[in-house]
N, CA, C and O atoms as CSV, one atom per row, in Angstrom:
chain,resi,resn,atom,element,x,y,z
A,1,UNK,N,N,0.844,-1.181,0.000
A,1,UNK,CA,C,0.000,0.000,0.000
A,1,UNK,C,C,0.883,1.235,0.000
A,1,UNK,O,O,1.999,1.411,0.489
A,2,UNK,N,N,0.126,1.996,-0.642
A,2,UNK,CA,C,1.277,3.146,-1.050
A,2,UNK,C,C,0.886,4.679,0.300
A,2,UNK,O,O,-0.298,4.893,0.559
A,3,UNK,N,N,1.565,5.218,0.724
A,3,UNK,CA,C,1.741,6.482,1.648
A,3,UNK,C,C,0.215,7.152,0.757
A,3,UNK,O,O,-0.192,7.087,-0.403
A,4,UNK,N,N,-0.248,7.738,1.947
A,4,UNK,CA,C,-1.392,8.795,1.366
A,4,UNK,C,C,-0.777,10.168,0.932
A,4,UNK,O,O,-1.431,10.731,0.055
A,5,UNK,N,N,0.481,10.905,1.417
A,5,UNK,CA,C,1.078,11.867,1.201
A,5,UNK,C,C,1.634,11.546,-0.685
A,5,UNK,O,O,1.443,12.362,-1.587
A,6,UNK,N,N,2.253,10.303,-0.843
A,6,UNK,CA,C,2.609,9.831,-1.695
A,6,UNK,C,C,1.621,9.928,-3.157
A,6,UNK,O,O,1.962,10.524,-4.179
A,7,UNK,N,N,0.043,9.021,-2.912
A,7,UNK,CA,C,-0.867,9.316,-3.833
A,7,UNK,C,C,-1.604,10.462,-3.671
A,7,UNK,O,O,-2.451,10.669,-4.541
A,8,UNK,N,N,-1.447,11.675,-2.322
A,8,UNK,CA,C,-1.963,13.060,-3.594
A,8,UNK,C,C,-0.792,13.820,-4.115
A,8,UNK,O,O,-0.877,14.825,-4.822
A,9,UNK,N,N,0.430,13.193,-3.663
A,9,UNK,CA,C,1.413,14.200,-4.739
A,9,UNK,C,C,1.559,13.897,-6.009
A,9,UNK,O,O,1.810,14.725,-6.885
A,10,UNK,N,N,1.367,12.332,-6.233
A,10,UNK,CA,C,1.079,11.958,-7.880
A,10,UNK,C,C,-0.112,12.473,-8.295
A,10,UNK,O,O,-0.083,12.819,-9.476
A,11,UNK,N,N,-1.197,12.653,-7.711
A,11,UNK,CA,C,-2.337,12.821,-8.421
A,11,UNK,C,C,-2.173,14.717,-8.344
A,11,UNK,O,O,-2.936,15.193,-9.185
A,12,UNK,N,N,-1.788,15.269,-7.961
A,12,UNK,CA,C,-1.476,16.801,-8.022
A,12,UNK,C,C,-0.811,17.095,-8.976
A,12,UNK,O,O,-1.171,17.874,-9.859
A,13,UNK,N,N,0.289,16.487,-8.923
A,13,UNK,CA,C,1.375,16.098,-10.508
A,13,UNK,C,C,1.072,16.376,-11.506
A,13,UNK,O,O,1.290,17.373,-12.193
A,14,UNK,N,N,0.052,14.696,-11.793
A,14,UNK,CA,C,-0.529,14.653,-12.666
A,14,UNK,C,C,-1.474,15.970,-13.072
A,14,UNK,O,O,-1.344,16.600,-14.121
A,15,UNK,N,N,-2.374,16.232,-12.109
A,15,UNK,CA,C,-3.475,17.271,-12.412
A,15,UNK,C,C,-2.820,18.549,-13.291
A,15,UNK,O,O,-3.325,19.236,-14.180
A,16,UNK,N,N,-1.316,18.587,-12.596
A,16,UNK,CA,C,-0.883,20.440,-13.071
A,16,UNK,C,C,-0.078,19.643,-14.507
A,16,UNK,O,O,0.285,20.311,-15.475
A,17,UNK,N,N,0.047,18.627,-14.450
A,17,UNK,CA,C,0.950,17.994,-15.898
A,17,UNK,C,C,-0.454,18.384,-17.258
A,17,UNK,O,O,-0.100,19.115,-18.183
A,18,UNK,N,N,-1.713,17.935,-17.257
A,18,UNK,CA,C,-2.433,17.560,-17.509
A,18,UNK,C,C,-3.287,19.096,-17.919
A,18,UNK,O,O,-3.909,19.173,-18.979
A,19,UNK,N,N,-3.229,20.098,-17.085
A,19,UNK,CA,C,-3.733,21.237,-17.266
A,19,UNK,C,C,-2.665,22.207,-18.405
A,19,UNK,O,O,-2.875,23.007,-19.316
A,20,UNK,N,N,-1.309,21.533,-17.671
A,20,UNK,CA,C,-0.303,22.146,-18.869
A,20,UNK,C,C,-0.358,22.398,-19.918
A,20,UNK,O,O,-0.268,23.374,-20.664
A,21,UNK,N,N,-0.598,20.933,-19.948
A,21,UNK,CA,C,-0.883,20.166,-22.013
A,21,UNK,C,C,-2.279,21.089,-21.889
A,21,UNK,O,O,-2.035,21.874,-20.973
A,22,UNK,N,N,-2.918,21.214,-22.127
A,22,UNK,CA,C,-4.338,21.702,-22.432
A,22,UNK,C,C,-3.929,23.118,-22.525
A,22,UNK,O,O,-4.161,23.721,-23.572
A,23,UNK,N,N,-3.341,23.716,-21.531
A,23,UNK,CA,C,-2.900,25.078,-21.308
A,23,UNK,C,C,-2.311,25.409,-22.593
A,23,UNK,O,O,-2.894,26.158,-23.377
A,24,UNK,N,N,-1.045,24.821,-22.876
A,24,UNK,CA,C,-0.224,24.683,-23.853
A,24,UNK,C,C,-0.838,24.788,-25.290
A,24,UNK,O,O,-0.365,25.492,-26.182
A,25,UNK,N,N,-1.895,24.040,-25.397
A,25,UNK,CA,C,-2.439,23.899,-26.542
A,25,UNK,C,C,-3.814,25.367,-26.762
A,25,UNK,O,O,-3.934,25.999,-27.813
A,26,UNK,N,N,-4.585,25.579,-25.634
A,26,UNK,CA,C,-5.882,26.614,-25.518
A,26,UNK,C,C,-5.353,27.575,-25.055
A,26,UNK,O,O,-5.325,28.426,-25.943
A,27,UNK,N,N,-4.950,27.906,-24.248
A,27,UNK,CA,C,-4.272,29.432,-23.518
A,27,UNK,C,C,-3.650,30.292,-23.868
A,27,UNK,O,O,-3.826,31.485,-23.621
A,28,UNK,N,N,-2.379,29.530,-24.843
A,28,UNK,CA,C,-1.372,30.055,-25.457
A,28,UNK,C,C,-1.630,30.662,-27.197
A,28,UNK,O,O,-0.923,31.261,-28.007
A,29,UNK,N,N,-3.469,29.954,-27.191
A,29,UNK,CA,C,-3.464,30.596,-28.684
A,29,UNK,C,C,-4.244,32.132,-28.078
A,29,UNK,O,O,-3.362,32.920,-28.418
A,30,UNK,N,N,-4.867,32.633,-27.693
A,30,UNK,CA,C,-5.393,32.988,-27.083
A,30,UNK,C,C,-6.611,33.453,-27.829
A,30,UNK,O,O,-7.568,32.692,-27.686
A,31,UNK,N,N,-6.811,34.431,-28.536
A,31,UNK,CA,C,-8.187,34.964,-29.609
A,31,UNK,C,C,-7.663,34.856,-30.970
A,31,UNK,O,O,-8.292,35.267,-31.945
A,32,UNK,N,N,-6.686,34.388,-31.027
A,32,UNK,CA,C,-6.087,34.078,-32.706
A,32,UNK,C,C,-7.111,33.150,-33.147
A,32,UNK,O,O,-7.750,32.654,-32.219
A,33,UNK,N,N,-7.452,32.766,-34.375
A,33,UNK,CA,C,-8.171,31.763,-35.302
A,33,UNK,C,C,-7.558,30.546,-35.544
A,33,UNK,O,O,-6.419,30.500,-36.009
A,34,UNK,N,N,-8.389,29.262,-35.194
A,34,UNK,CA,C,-7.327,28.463,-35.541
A,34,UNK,C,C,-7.099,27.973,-37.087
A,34,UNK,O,O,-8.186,28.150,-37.638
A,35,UNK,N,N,-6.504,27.630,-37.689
A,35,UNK,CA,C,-6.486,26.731,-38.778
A,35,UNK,C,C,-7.368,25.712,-39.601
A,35,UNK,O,O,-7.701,24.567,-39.297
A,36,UNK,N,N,-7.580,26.266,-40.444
A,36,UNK,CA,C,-9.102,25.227,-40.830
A,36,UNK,C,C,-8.524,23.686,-40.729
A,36,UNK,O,O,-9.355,22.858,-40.354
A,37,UNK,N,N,-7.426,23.287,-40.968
A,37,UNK,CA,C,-6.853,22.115,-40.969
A,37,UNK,C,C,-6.555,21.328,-39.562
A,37,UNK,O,O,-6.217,20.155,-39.398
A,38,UNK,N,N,-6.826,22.512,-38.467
A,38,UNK,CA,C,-6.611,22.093,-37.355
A,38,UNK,C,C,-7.958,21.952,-36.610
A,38,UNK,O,O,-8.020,21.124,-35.701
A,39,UNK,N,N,-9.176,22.787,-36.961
A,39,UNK,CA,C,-10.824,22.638,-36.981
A,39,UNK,C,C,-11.148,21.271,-37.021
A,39,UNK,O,O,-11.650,20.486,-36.216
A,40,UNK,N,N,-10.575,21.168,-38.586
A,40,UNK,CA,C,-11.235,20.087,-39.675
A,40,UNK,C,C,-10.566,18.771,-38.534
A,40,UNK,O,O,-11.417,17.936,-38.229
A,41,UNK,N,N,-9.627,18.627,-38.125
A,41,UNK,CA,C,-8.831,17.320,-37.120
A,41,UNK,C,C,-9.842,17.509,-35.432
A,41,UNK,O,O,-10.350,16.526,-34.894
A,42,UNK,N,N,-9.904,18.336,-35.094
A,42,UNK,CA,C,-10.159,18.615,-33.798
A,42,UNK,C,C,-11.930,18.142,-34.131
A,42,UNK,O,O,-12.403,17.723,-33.074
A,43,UNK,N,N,-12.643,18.117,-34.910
A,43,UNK,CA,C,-13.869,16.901,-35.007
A,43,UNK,C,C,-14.017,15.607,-35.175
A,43,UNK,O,O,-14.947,14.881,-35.526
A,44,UNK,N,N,-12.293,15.368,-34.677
A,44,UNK,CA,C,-12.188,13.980,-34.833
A,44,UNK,C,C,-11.867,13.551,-33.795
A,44,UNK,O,O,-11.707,12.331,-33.853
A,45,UNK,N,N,-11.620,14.135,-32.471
A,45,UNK,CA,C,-11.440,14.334,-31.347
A,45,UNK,C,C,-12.620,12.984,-30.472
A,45,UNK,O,O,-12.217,11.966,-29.910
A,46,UNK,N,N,-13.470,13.242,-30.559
A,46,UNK,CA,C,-14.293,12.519,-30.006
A,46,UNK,C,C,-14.603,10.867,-30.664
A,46,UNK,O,O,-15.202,9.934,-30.129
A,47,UNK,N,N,-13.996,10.938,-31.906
A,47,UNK,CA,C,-14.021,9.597,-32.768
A,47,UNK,C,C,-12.834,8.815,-32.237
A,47,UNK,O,O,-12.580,7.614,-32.136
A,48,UNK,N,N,-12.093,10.132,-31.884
A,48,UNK,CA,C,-10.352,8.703,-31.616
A,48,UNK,C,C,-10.710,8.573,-30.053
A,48,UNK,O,O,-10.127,7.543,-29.714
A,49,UNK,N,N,-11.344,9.073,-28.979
A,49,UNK,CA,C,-11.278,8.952,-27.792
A,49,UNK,C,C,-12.224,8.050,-27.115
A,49,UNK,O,O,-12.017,7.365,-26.114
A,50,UNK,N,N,-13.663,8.195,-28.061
A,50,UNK,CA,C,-14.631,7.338,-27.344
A,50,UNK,C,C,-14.020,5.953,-27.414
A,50,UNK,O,O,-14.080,5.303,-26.371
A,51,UNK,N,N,-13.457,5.405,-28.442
A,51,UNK,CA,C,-13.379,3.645,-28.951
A,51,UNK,C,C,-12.596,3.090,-27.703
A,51,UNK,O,O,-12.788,2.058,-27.060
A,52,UNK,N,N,-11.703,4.032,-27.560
A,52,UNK,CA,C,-10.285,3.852,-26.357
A,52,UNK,C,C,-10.894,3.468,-24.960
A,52,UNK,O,O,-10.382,2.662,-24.182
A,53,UNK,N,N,-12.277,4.290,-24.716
A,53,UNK,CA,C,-13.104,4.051,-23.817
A,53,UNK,C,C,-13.413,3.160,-23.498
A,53,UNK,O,O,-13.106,2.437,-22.550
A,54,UNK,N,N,-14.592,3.058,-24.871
A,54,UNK,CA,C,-15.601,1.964,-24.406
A,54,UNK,C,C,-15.229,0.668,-24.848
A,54,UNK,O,O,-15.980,-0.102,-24.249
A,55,UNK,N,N,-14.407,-0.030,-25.637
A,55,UNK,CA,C,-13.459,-0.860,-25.742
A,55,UNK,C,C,-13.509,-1.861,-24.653
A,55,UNK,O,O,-14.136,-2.917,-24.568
A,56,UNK,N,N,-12.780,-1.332,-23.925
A,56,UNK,CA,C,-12.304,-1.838,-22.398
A,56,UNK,C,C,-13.584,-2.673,-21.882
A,56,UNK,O,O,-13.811,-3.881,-21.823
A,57,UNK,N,N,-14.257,-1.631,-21.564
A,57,UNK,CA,C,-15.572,-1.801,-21.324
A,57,UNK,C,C,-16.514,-3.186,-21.500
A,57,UNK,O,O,-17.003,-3.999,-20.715
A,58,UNK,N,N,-16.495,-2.971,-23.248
A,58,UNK,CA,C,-16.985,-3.787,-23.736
A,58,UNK,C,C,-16.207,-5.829,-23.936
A,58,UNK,O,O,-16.567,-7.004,-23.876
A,59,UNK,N,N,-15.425,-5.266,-24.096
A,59,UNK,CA,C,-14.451,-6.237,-23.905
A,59,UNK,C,C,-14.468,-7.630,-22.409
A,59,UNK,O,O,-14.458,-8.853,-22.270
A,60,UNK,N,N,-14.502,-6.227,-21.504
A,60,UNK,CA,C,-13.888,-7.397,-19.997
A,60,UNK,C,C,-15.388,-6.727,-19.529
A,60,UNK,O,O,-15.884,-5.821,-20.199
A,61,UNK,N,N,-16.088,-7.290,-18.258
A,61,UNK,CA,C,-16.817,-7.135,-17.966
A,61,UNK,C,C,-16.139,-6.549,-16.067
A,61,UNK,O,O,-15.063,-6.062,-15.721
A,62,UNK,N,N,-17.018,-6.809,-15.514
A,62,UNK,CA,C,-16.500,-6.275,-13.945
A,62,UNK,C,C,-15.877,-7.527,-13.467
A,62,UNK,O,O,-14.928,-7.601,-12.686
A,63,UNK,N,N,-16.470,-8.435,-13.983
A,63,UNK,CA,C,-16.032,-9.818,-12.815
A,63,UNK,C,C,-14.590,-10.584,-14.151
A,63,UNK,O,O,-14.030,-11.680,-14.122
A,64,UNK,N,N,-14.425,-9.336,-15.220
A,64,UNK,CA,C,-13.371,-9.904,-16.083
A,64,UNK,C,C,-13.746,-11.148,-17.044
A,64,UNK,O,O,-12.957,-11.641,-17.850
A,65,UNK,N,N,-14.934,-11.532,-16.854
A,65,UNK,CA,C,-15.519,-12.512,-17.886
A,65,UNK,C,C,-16.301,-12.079,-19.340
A,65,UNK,O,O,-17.037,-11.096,-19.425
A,66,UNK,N,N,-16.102,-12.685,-20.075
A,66,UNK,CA,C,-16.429,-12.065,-21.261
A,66,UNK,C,C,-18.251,-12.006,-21.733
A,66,UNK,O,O,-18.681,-13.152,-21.600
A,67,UNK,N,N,-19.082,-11.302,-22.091
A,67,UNK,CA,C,-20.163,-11.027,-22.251
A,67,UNK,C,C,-20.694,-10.779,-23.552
A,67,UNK,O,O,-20.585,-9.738,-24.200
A,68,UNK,N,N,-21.426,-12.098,-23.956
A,68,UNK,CA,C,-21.806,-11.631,-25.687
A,68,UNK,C,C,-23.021,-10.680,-25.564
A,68,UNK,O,O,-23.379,-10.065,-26.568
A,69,UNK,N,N,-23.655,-10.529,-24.425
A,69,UNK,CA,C,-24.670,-9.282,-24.725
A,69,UNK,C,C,-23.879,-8.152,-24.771
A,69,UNK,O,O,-24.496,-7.286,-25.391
A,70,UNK,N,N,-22.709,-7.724,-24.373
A,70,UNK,CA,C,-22.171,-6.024,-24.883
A,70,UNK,C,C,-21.633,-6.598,-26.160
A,70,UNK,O,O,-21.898,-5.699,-26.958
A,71,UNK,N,N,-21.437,-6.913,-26.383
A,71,UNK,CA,C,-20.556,-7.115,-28.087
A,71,UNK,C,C,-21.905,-6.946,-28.825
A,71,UNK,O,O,-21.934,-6.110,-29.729
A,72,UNK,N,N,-22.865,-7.547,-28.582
A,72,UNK,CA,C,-24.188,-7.735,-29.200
A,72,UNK,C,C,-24.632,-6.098,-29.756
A,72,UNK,O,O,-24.995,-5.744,-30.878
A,73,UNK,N,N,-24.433,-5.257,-28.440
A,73,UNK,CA,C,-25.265,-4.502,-28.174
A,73,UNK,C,C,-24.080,-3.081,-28.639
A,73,UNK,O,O,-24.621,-1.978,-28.718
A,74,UNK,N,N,-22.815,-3.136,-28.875
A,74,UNK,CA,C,-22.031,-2.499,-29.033
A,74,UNK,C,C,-21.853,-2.913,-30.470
A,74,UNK,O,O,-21.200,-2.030,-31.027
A,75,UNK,N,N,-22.191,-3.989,-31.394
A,75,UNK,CA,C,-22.425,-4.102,-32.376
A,75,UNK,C,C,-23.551,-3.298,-33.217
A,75,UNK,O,O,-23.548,-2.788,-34.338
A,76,UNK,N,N,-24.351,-3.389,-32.362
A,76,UNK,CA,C,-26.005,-2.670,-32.853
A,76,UNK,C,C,-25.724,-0.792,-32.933
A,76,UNK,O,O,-26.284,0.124,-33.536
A,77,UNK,N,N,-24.388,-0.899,-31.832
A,77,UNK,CA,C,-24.657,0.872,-31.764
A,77,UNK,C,C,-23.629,1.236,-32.715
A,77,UNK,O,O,-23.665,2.451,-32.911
A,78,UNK,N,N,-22.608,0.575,-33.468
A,78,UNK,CA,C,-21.768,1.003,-34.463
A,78,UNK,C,C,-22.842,1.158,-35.983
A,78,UNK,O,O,-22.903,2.172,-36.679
A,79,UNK,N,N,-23.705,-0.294,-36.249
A,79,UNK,CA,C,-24.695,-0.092,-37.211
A,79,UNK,C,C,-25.336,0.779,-37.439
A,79,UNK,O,O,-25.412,1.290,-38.556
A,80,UNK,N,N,-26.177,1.296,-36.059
A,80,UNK,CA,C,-27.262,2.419,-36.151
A,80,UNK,C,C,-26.402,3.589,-36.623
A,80,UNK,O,O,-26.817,4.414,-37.438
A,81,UNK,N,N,-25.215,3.624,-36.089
A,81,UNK,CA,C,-24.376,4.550,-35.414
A,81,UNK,C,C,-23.855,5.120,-37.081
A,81,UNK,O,O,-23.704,6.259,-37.522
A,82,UNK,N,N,-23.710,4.012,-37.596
A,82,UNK,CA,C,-22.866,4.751,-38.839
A,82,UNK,C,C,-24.094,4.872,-39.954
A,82,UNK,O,O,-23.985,5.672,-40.883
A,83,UNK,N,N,-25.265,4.036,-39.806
A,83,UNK,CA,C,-26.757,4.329,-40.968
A,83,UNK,C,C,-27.100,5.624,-40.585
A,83,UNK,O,O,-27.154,6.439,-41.505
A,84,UNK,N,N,-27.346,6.021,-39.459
A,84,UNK,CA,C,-28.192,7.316,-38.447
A,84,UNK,C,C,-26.675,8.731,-38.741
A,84,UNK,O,O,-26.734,9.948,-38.922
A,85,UNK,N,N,-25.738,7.958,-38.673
A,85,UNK,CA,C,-24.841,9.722,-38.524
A,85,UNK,C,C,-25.299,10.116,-36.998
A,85,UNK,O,O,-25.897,11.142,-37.322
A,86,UNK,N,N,-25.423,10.074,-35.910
A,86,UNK,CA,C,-26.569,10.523,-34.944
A,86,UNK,C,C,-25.514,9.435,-33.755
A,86,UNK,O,O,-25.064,8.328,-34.051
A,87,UNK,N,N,-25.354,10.066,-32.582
A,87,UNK,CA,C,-24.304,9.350,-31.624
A,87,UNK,C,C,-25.979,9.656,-30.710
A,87,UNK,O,O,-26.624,8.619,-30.866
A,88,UNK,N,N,-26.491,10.281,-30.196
A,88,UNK,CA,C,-27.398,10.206,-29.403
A,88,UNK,C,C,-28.606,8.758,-29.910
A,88,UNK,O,O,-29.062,8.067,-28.999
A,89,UNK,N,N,-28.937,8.504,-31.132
A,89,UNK,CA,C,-29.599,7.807,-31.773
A,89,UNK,C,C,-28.551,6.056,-31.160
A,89,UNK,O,O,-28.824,5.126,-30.401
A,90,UNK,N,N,-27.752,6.300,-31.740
A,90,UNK,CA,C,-26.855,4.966,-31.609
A,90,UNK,C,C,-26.504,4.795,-29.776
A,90,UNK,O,O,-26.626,3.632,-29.393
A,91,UNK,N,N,-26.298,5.316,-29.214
A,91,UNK,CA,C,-26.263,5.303,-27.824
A,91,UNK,C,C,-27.079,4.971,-27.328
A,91,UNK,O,O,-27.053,3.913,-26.700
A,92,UNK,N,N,-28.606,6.076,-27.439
A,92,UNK,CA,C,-30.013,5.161,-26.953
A,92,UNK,C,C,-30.679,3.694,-27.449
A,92,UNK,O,O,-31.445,2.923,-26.872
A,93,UNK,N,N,-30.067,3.658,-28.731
A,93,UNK,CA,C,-30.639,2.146,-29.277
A,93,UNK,C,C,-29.604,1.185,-28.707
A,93,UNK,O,O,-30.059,0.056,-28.522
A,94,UNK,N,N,-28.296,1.358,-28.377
A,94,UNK,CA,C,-27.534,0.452,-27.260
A,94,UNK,C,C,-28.088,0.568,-26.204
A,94,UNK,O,O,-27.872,-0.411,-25.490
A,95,UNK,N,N,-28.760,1.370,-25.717
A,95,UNK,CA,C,-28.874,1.266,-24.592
A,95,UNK,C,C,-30.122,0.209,-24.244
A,95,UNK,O,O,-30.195,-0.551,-23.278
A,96,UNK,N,N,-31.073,0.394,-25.321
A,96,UNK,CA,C,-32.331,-0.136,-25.401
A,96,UNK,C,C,-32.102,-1.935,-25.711
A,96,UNK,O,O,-32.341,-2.923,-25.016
A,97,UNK,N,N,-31.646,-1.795,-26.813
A,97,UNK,CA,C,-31.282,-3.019,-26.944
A,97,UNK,C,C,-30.212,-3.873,-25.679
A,97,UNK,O,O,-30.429,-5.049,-25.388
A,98,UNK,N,N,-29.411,-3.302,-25.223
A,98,UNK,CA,C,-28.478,-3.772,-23.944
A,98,UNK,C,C,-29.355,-4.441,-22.557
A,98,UNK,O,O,-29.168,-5.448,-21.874
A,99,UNK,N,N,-30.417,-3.315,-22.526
A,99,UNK,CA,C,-31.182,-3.679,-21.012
A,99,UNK,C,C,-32.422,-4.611,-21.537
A,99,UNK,O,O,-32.893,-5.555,-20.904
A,100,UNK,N,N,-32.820,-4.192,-22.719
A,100,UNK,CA,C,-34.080,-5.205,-23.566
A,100,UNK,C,C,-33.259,-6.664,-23.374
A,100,UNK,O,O,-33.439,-7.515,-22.504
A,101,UNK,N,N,-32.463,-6.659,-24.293
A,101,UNK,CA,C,-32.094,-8.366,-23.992
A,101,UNK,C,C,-31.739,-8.534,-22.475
A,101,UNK,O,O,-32.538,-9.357,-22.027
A,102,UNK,N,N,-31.137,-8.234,-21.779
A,102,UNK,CA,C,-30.508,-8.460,-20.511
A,102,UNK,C,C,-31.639,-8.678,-19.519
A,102,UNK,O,O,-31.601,-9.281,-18.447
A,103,UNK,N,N,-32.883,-7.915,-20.244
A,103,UNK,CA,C,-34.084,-8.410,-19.047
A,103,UNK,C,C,-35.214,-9.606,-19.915
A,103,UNK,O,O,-36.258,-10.202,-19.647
A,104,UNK,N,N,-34.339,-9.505,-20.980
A,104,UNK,CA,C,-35.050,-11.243,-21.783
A,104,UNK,C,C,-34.361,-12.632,-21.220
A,104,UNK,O,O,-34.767,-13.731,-20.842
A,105,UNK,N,N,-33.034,-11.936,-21.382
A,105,UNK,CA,C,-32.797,-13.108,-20.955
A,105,UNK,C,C,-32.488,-13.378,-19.735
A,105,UNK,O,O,-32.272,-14.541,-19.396
């Protein structure tokens, strides 16, 4: 077990490491315009971060055993997800479909 003095000085660390980078990148432009090329990337922001997420997620379960109802249901929300264009659409129909089967079966 690690010192409590120990894990909030890493997690303080981290926090001002973490505000840096962000700082670094938002602060420092300040009211300048950014780059349409840098616009056009920064809507992709949420495409490279969610997968990294929910991945994990979907993958291992809590008890680390594997679960064909999220694959099922994380299958259904990439389909909707890419027919619909629509992340609120594909999210609620995972969601629907996730707890629908889970209380079928």
């Amino acid at each position: 077990m690690f010192d409590a003095n120990y894990v909030w000085t890493i997690i303080i660390l981290l926090g001002i490491g973490t505000w840096l980078i962000r700082f670094s990148f938002l602060g420092l432009i300040g009211e300048r315009e950014l780059p349409v090329y840098v616009k056009r990337m920064l809507n992709y922001t949420a495409v490279a971060v969610l997968p990294g997420i929910s991945v994990p997620m979907v993958l291992h379960s809590a008890n680390g055993s594997f679960e064909p109802l999220r694959i099922t249901a994380a299958i259904a929300i990439l389909v909707i997800g890419v027919a619909t264009q629509s992340l609120m659409k594909s999210i609620g129909a995972g969601l629907l479909i996730y707890f629908g089967l889970s209380a079928l079966l």
